[in-house]
N, C-alpha and C positions, 0 to 999 in steps of 0.2 A: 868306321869299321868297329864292329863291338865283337868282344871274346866271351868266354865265358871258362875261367879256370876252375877246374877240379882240385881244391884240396883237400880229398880223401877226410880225413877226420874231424876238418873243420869246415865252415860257411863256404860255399863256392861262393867267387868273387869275380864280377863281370866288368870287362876294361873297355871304355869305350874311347877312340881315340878321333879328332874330328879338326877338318880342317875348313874356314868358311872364308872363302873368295869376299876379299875386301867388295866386292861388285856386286856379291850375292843378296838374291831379296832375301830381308832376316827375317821377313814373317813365315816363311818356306820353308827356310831351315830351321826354323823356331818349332816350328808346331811340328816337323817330322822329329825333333830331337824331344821335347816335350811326350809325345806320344810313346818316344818308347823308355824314358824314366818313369810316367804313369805305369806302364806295364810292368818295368823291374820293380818299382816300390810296392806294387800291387802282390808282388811275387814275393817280398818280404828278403831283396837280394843285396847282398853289399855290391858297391861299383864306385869304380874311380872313372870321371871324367878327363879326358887331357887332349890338349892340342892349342892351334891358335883358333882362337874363337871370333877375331877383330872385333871383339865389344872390350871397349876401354872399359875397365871396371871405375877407376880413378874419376869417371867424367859421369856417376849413376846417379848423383845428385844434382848434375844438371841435364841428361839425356835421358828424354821418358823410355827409350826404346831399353839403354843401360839399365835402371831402375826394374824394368818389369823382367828384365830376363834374370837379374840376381833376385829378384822377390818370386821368381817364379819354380827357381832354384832351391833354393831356402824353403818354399815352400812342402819340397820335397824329400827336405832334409839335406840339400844338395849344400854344402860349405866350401866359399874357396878355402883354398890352402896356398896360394901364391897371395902375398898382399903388398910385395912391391914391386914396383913394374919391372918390365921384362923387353921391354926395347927402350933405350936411355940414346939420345944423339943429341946433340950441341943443343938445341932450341924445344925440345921434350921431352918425356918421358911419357909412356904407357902401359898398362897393365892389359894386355890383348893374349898374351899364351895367359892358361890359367891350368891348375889341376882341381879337379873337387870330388869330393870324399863323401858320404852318407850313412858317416859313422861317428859320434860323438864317443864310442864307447874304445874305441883304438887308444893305443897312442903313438902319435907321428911326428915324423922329423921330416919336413919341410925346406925349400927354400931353391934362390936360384945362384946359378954356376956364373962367377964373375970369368967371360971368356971373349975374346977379338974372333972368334971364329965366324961368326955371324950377327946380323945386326939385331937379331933377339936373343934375350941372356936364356941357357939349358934352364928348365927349372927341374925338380925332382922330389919324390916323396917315398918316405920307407914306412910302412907301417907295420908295425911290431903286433 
């Protein structure tokens, strides 16, 4: 689901929130989610990505599939802003929720919520 906020005097800012079935083919949801950051970057628009994305970021330097989805990102200007993982259990840990940002010119406060509530840690971001 993507938004698109009006803030009257300054940049609208488009939220795009995504959830991807550990089962899902990632080239599918790859290339529908790819298509419409081209279009926003194209548009010259700030956006935050957030959700679970089930691409372990942590494992991008051993899985080609990891590797191209943050280079593909990056390419776009897309940064995470989550960089330590986010589901932690007795024998792992992975970085699968992420938020990303496409703004170097911000400054932000990052990070995730140490919580039992669920077995992925909240993460969150404020951008001033």
């Amino acid at each position: 689901m993507f938004v698109e906020i009006d803030l009257k005097k300054q940049h609208n800012i488009v939220c795009g929130v995504i959830y991807r079935h550990p089962n899902a083919i990632l080239d599918i949801i790859l290339g529908c989610l790819y298509d419409i950051i081209d279009k926003i970057s194209k548009e010259n628009k700030y956006c935050v990505l957030l959700g679970d994305f089930n691409i372990d970021l942590l494992r991008s330097d051993t899985n080609p599939d990891t590797e191209d989805f943050a280079n593909t990102l990056g390419s776009y200007a897309f940064y995470p802003q989550i960089l330590k993982p986010t589901r932690i259990t007795y024998h792992s840990a992975t970085l699968t929720d992420n938020i990303f940002f496409n703004s170097l010119e911000h400054h932000i406060i990052n990070g995730n919520i140490l919580s039992g509530i669920t077995d992925h840690l909240p993460n969150f971001i404020i951008i001033n």
